[in-house]
OpenMM code with the backbone's topology and positions (N, CA, C; nanometers):
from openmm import Vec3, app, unit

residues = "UNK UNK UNK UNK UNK UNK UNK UNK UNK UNK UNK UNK UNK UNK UNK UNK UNK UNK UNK UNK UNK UNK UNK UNK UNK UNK UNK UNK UNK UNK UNK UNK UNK UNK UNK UNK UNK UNK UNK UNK UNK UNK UNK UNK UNK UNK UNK UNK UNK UNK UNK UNK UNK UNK UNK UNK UNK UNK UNK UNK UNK UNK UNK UNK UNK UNK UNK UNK UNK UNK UNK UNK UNK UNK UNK UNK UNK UNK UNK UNK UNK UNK UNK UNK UNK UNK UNK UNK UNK UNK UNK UNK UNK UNK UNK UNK UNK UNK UNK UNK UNK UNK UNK UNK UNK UNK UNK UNK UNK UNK UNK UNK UNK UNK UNK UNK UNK UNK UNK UNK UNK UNK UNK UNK UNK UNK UNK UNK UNK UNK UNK UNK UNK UNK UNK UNK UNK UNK UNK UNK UNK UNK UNK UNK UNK UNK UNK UNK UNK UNK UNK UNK UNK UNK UNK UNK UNK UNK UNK UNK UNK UNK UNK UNK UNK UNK UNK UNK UNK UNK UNK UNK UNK UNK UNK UNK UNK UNK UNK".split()
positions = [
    Vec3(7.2726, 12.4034, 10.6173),
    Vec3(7.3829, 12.4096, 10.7121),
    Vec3(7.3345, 12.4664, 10.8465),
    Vec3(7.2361, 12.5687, 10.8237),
    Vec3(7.2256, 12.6336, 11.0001),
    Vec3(7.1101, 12.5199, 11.0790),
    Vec3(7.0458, 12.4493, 11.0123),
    Vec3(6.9386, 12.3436, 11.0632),
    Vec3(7.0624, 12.2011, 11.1556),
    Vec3(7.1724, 12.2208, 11.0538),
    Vec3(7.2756, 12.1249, 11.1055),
    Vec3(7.3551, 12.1537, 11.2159),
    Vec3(7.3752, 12.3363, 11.2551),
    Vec3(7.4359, 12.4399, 11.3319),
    Vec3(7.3205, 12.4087, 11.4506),
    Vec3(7.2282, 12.4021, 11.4423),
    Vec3(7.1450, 12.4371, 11.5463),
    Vec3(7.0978, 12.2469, 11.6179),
    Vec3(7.1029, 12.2074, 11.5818),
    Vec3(7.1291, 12.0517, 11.6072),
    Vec3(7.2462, 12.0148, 11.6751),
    Vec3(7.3755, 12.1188, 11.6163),
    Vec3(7.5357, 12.0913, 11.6983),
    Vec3(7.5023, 12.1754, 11.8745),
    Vec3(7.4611, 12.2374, 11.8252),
    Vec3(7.4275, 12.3635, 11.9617),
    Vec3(7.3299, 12.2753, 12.0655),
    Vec3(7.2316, 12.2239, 12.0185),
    Vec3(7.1408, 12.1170, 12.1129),
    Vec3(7.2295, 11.9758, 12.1455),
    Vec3(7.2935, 11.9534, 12.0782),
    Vec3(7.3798, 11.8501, 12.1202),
    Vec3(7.4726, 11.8523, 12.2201),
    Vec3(7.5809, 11.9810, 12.1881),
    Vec3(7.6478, 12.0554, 12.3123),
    Vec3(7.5785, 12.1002, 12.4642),
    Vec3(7.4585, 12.0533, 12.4884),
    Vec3(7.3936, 12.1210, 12.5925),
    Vec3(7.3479, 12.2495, 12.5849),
    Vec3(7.3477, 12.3358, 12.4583),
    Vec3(7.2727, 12.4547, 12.4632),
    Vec3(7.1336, 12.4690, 12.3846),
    Vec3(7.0866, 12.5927, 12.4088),
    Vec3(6.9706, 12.6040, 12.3509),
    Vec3(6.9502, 12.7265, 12.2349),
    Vec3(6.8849, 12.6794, 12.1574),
    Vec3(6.9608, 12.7833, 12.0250),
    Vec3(6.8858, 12.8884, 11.9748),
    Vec3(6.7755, 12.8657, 12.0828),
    Vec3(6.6657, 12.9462, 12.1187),
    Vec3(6.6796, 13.0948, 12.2310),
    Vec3(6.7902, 13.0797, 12.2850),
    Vec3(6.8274, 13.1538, 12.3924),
    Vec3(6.8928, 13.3301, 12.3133),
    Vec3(6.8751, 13.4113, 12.3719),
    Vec3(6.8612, 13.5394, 12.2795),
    Vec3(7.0474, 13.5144, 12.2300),
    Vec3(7.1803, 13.5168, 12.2899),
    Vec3(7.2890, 13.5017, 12.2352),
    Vec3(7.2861, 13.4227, 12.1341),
    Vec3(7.2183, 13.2984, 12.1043),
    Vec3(7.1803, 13.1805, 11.9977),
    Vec3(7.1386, 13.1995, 11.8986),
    Vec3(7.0568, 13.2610, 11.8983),
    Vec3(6.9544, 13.2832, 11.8062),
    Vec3(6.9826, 13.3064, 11.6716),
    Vec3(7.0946, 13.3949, 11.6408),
    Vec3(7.1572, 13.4383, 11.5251),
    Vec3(7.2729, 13.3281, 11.4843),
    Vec3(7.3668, 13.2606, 11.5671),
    Vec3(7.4341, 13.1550, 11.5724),
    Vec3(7.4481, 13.1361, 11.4274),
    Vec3(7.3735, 13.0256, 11.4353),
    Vec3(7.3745, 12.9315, 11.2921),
    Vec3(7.3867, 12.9811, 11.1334),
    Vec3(7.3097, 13.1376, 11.1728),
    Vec3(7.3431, 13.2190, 11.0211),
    Vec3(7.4738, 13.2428, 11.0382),
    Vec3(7.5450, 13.3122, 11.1347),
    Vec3(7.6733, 13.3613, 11.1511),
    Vec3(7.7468, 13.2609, 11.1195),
    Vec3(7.7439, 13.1439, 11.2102),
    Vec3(7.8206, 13.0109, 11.1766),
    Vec3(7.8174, 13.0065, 11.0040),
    Vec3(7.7395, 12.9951, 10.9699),
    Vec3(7.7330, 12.9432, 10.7717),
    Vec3(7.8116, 13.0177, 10.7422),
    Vec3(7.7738, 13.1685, 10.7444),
    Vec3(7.8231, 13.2675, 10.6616),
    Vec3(7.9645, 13.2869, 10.7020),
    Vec3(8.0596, 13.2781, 10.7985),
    Vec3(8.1657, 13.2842, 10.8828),
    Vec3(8.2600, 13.1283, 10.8095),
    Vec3(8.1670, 13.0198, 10.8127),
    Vec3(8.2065, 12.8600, 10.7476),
    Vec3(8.2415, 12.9123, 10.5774),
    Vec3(8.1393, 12.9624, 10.5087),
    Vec3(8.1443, 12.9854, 10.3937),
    Vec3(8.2799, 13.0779, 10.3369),
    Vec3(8.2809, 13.1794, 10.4119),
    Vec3(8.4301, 13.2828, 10.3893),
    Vec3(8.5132, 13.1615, 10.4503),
    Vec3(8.5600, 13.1281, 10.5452),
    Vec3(8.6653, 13.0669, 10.6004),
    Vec3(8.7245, 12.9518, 10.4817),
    Vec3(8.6664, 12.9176, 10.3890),
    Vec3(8.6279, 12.7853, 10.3143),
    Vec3(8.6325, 12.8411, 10.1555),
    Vec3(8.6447, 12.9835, 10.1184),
    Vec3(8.5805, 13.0322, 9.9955),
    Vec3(8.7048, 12.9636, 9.8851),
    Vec3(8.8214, 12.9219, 9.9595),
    Vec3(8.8946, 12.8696, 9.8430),
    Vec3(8.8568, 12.7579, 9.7328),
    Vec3(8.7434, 12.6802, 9.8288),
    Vec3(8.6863, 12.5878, 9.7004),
    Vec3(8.5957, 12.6593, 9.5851),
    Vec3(8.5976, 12.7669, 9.6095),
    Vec3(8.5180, 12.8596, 9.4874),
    Vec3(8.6303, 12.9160, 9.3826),
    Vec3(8.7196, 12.8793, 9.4106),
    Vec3(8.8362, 12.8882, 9.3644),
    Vec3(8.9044, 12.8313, 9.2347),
    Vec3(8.9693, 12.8646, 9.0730),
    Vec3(9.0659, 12.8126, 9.0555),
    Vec3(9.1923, 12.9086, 9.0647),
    Vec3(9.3111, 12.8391, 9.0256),
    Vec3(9.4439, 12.8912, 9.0158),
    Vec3(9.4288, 12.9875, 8.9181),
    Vec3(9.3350, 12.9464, 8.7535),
    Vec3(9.3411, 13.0823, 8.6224),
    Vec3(9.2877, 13.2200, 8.6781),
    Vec3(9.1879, 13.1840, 8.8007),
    Vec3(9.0828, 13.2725, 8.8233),
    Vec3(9.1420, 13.3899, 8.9173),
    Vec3(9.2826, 13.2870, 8.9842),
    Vec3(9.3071, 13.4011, 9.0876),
    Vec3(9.4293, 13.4441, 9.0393),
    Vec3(9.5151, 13.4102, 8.9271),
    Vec3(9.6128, 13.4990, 8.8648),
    Vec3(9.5588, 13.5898, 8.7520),
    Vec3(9.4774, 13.5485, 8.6897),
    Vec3(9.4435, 13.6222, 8.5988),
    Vec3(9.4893, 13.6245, 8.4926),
    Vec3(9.5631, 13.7876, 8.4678),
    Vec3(9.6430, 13.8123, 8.3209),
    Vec3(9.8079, 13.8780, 8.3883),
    Vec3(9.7933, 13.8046, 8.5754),
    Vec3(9.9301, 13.9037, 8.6508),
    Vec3(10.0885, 13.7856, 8.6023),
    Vec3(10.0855, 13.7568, 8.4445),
    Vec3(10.2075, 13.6656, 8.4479),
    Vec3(10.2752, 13.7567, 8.3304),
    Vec3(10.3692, 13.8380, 8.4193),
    Vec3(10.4785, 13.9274, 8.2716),
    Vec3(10.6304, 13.8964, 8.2240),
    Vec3(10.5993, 13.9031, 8.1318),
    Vec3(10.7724, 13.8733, 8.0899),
    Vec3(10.8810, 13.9228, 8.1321),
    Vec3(10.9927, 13.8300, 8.1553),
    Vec3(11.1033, 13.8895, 8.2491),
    Vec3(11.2221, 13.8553, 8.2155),
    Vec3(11.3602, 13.9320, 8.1851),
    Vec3(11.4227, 13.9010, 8.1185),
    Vec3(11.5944, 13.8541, 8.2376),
    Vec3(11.5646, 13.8368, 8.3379),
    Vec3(11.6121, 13.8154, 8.4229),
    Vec3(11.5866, 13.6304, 8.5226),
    Vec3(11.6961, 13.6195, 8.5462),
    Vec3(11.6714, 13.4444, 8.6694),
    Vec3(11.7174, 13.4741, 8.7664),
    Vec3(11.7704, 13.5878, 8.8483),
    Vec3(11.7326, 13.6034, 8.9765),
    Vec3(11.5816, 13.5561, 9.0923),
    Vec3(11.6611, 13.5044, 9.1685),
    Vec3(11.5491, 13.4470, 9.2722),
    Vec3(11.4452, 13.5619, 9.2773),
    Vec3(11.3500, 13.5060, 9.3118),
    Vec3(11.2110, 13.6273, 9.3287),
    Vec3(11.1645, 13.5682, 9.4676),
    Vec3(11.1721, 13.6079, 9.5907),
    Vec3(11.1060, 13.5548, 9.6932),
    Vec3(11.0432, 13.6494, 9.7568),
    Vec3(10.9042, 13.5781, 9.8378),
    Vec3(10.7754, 13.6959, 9.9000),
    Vec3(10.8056, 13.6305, 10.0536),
    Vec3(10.8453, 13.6925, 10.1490),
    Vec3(10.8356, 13.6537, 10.2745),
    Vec3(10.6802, 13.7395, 10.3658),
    Vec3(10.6901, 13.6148, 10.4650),
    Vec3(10.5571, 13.6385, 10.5784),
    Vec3(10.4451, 13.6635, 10.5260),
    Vec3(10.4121, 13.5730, 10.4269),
    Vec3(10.3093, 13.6265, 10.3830),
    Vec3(10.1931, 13.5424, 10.4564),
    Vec3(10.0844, 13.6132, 10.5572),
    Vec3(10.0192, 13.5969, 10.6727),
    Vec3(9.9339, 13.4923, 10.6037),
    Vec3(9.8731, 13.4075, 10.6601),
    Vec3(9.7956, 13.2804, 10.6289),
    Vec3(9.7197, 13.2218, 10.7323),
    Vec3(9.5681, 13.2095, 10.7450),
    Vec3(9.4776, 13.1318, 10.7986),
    Vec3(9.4192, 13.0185, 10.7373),
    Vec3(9.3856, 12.9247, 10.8002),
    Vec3(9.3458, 12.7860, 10.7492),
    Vec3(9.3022, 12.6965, 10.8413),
    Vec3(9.2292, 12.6104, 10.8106),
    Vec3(9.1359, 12.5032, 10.8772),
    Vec3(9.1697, 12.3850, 10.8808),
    Vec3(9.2359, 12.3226, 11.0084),
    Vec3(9.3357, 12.1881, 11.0242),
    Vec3(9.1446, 12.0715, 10.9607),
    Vec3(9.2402, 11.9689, 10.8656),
    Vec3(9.1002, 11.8889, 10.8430),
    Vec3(9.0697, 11.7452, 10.9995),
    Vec3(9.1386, 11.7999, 11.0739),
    Vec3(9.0752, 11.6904, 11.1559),
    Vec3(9.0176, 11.7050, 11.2496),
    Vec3(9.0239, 11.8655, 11.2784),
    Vec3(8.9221, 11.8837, 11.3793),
    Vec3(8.8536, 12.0582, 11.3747),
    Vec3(8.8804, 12.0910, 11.2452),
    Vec3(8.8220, 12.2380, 11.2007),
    Vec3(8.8525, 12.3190, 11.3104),
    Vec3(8.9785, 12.3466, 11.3587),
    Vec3(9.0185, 12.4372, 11.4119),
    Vec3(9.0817, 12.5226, 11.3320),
    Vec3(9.1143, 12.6578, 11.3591),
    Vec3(9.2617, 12.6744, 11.2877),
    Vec3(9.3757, 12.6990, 11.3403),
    Vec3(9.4219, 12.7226, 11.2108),
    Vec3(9.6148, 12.7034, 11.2584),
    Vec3(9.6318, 12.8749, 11.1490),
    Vec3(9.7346, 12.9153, 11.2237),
    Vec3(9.7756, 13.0698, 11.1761),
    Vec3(9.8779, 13.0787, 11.1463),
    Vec3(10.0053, 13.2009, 11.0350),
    Vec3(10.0922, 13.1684, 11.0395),
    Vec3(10.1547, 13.2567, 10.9428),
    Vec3(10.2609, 13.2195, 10.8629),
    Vec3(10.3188, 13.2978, 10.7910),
    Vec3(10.3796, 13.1757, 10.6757),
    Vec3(10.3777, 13.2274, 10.5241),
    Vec3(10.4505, 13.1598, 10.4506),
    Vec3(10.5325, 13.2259, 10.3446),
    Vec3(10.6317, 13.1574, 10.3165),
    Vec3(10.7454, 13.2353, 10.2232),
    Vec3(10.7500, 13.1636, 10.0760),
    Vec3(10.7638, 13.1967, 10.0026),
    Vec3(10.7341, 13.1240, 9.8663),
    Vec3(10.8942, 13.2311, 9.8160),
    Vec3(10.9831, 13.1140, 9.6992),
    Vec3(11.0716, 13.1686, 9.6354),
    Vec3(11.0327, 13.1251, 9.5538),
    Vec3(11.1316, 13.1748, 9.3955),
    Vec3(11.0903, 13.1186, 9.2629),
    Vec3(11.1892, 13.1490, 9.2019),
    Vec3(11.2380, 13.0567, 9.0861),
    Vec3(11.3887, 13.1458, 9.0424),
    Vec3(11.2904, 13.1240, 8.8532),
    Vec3(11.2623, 13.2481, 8.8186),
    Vec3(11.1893, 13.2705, 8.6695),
    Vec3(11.2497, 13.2226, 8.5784),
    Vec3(11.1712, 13.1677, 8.4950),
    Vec3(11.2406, 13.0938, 8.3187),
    Vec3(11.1731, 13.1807, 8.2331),
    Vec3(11.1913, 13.3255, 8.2507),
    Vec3(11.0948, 13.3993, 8.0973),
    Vec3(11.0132, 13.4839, 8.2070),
    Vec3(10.9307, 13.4214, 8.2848),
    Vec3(10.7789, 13.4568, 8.3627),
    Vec3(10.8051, 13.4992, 8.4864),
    Vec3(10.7144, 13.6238, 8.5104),
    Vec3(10.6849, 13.6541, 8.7132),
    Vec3(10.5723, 13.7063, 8.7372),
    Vec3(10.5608, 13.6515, 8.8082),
    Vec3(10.3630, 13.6733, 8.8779),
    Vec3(10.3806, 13.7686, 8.9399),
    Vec3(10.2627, 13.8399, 8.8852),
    Vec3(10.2688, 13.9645, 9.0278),
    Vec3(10.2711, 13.9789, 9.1668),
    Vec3(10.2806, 14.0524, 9.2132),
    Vec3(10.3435, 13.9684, 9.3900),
    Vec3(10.2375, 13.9582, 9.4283),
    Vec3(10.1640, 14.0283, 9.4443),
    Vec3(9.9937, 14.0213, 9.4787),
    Vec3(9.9537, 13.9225, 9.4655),
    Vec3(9.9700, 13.8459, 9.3366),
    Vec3(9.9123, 13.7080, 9.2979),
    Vec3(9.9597, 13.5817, 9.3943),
    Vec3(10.1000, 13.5757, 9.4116),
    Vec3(10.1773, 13.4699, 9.5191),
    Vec3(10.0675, 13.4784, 9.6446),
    Vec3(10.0827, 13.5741, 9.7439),
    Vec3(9.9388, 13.6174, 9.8073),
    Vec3(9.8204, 13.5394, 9.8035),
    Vec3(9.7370, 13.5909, 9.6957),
    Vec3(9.6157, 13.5318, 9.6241),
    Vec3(9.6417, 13.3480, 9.6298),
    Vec3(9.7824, 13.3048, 9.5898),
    Vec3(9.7394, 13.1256, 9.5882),
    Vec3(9.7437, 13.1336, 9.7256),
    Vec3(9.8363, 13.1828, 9.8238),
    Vec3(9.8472, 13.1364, 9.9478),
    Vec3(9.6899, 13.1533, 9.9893),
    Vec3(9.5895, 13.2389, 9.9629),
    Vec3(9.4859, 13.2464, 10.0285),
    Vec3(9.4006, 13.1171, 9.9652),
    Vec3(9.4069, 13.0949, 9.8368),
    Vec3(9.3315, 13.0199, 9.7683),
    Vec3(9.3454, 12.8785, 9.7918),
    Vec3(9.4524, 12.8124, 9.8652),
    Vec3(9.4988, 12.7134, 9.9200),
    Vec3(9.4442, 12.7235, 10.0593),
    Vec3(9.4799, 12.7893, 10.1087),
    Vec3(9.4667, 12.7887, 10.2747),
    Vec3(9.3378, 12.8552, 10.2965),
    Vec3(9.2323, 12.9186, 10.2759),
    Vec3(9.1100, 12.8386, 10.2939),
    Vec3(8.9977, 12.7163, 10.2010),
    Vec3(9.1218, 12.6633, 10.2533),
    Vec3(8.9986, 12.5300, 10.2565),
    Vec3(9.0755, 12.4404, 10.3847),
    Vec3(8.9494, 12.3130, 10.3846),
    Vec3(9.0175, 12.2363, 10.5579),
    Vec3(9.1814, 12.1794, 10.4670),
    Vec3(9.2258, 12.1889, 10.5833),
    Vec3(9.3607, 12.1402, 10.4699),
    Vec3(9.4488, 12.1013, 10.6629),
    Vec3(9.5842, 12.0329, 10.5583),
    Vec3(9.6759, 11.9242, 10.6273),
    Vec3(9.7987, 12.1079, 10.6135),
    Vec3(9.8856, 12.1134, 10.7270),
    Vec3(9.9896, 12.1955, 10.6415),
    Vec3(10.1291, 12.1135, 10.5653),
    Vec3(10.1221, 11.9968, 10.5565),
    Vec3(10.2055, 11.9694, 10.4750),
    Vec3(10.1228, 11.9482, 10.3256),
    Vec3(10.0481, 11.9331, 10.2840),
    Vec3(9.9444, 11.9565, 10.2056),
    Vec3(9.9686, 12.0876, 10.0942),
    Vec3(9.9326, 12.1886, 10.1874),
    Vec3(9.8918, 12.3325, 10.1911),
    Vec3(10.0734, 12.3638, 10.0895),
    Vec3(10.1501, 12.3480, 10.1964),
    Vec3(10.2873, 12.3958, 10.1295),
    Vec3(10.3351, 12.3221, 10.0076),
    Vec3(10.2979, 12.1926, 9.9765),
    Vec3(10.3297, 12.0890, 9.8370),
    Vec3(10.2335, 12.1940, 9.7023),
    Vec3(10.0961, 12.2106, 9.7406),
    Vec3(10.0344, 12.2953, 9.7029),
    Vec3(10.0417, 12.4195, 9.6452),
    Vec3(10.1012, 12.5340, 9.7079),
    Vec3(10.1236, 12.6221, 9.6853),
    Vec3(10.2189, 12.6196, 9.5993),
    Vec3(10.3708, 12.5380, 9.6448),
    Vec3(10.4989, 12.5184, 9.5322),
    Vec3(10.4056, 12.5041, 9.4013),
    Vec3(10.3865, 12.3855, 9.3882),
    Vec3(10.3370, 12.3200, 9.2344),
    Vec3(10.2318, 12.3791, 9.1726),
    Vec3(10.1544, 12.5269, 9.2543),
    Vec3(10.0616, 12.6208, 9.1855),
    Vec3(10.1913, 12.7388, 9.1217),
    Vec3(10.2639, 12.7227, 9.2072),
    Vec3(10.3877, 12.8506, 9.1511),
    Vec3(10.4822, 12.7900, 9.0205),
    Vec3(10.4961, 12.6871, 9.0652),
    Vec3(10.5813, 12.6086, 8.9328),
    Vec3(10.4808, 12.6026, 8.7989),
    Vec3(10.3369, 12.5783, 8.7981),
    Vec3(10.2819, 12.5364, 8.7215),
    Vec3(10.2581, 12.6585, 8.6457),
    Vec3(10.2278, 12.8288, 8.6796),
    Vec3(10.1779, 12.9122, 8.6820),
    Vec3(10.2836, 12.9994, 8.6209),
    Vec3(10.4192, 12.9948, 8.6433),
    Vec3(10.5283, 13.0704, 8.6346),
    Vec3(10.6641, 12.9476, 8.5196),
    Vec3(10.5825, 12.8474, 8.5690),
    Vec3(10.6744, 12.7264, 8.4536),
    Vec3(10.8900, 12.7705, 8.5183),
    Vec3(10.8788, 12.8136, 8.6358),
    Vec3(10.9761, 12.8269, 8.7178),
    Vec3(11.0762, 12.7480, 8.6840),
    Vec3(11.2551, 12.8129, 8.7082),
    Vec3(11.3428, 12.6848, 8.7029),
    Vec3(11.3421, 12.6006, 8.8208),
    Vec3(11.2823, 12.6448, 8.9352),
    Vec3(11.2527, 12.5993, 9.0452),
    Vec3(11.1767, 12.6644, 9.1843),
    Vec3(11.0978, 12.6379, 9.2989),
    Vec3(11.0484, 12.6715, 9.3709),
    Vec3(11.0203, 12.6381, 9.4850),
    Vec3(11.0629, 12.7344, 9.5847),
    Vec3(11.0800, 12.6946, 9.7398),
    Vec3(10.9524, 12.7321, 9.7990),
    Vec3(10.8695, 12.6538, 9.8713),
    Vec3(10.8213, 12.7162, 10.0105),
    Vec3(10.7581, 12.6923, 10.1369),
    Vec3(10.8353, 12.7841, 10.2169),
    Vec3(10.8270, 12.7305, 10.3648),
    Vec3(10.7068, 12.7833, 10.4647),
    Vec3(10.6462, 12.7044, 10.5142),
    Vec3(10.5379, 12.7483, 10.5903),
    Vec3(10.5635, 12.7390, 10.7659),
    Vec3(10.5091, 12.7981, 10.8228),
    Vec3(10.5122, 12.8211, 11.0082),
    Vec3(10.4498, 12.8534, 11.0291),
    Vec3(10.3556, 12.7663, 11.1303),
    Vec3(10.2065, 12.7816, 11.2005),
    Vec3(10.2054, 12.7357, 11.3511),
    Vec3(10.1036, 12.8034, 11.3961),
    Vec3(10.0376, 12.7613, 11.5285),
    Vec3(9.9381, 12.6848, 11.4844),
    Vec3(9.8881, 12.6323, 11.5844),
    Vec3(9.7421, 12.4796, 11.5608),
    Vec3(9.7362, 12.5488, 11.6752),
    Vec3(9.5797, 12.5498, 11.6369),
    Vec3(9.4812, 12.5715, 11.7662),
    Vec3(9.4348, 12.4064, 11.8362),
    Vec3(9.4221, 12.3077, 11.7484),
    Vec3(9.4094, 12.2222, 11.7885),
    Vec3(9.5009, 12.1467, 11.9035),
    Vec3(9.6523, 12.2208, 11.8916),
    Vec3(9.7682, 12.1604, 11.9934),
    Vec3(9.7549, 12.2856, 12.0913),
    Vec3(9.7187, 12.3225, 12.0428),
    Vec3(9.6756, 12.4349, 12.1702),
    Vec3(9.6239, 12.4427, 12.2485),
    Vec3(9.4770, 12.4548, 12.1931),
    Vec3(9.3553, 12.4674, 12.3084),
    Vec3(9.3037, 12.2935, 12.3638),
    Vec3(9.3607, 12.2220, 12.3012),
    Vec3(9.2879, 12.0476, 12.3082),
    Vec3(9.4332, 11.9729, 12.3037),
    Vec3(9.4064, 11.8450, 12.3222),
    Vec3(9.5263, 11.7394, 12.3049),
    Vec3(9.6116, 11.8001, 12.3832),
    Vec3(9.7342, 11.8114, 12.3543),
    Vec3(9.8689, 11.8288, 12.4308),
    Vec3(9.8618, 11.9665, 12.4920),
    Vec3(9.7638, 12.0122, 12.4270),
    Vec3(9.7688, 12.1830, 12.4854),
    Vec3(9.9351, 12.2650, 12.4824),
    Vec3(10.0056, 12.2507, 12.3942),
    Vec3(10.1216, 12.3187, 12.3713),
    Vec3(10.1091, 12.4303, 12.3173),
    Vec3(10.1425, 12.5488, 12.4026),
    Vec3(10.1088, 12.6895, 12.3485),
    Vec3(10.1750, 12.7453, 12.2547),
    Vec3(10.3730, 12.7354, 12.2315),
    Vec3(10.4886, 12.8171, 12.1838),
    Vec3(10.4918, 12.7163, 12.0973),
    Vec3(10.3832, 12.5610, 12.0637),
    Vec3(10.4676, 12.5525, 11.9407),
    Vec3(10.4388, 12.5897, 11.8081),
    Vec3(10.5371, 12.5337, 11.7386),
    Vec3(10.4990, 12.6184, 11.5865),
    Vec3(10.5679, 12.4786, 11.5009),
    Vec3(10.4944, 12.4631, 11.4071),
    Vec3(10.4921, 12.3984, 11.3288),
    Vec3(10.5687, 12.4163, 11.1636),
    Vec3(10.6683, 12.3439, 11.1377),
    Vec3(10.7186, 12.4325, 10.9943),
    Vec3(10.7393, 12.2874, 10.9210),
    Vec3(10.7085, 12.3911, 10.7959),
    Vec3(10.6745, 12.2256, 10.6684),
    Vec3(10.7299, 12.3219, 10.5453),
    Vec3(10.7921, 12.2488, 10.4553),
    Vec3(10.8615, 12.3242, 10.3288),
    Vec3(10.8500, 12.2084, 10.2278),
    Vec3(10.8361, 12.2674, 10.0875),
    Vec3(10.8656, 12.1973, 9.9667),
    Vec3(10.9511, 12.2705, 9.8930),
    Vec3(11.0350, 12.1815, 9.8077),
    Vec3(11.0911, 12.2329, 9.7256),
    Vec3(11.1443, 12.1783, 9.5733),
    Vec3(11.1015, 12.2342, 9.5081),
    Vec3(11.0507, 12.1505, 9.3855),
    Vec3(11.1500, 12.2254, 9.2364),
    Vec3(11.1915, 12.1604, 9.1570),
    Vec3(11.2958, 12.1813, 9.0805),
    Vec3(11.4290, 12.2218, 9.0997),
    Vec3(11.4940, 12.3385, 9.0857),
    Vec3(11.6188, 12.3682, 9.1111),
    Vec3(11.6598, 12.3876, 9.2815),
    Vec3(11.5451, 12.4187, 9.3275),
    Vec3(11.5388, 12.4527, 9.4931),
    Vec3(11.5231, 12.2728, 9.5350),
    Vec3(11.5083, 12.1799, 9.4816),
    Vec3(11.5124, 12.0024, 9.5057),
    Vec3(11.6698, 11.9936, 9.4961),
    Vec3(11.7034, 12.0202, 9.3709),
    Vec3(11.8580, 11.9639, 9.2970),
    Vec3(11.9673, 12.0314, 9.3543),
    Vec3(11.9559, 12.1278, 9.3613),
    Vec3(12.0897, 12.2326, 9.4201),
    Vec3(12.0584, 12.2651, 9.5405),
    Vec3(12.1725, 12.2012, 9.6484),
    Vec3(12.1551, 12.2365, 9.7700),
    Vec3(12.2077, 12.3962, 9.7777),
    Vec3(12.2943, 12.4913, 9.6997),
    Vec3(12.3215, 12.5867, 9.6298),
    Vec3(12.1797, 12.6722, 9.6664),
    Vec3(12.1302, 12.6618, 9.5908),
    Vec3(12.0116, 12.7314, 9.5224),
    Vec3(11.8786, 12.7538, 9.6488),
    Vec3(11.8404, 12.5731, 9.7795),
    Vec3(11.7926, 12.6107, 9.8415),
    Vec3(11.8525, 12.6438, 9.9431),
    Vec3(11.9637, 12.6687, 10.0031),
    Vec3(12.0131, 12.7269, 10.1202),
    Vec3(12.0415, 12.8780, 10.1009),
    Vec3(12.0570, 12.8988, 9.9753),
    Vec3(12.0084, 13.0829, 9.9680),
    Vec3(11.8967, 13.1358, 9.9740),
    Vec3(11.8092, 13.0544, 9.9454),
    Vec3(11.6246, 13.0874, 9.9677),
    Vec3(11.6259, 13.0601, 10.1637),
    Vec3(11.6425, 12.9395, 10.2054),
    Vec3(11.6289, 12.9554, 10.3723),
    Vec3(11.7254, 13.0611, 10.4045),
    Vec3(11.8359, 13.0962, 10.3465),
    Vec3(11.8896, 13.2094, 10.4384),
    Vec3(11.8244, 13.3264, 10.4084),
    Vec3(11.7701, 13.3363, 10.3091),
    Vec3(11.7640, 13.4673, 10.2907),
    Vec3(11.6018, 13.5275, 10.3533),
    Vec3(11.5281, 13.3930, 10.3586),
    Vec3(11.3630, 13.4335, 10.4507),
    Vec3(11.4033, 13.4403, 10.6313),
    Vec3(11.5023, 13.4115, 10.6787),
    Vec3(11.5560, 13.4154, 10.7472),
    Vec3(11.5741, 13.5733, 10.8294),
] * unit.nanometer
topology = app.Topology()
chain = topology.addChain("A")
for resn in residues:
    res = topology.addResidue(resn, chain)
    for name in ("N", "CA", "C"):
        topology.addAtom(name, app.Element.getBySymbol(name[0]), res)
């Protein structure tokens, strides 16, 4: 990868030889590699043993939970916040863990409508949920700094999958309540 880093740098008009350069290409890998570590990733690996029995179906929702990620079309990123609800059948993940998928999803290059289909159907699958909401809101650096250059906007994408699909009930108390 840094032989490929230092080839991008001569291509751009610089020299990778120049004392600021020089280190570049390790930093770049090692900086690529964390940004990306979610493909080292599964879902068993990052819940663990955090799924306890619960004798309650009250909604369980985690708001703002902070999120970085790598748009796949032009490896920028996009920043942001996401809210995940869940209404329990038996099961609840530790909150920590909700967290943990959002990270385990969102680094890797990813789409954010992607990212949020994702996360739902790791929570449904994980928690076997009567249903599950969640809404994501991001900046793109890519609409930012390039293309349209739009600074204030923000981007929002939601899934909602079982009882949060069927009962308009069920998801308009999850959007009001991340609200």
């Amino acid at each position: 990868m840094q032989e490929e880093i230092r080839k991008l740098l001569v291509a751009m008009g610089e020299d990778p030889e120049r004392q600021g350069l020089i280190k570049t290409p390790e930093r770049v890998e090692r900086s690529l590699r964390y940004l990306t570590r979610g493909y080292g990733q599964t879902l068993e690996e990052v819940v663990g043993g955090a799924l306890f029995d619960a004798e309650g179906d009250d909604m369980v929702i985690v708001r703002d939970i902070e999120f970085f990620s790598m748009c796949e079309h032009h490896l920028l990123p996009f920043t942001g916040k996401c809210h995940v609800g869940y209404i329990p059948k038996g099961k609840v993940l530790g909150v920590s863990k909700i967290a943990r998928i959002v990270d385990m999803y969102a680094r890797r290059l990813q789409l954010q409508e992607r990212l949020t289909r994702q996360i739902a159907e790791a929570i449904m699958k994980v928690t076997g949920a009567e249903g599950v909401g969640v809404v994501m809101e991001a900046r793109h650096l890519c609409m930012q700094m390039r293309g349209v250059e739009k600074q204030h906007s923000v981007m929002t994408t939601s899934s909602a999958l079982g009882s949060f699909r069927r009962e308009a009930a069920t998801r308009n108390e999850f959007l009001r309540l991340i609200k």
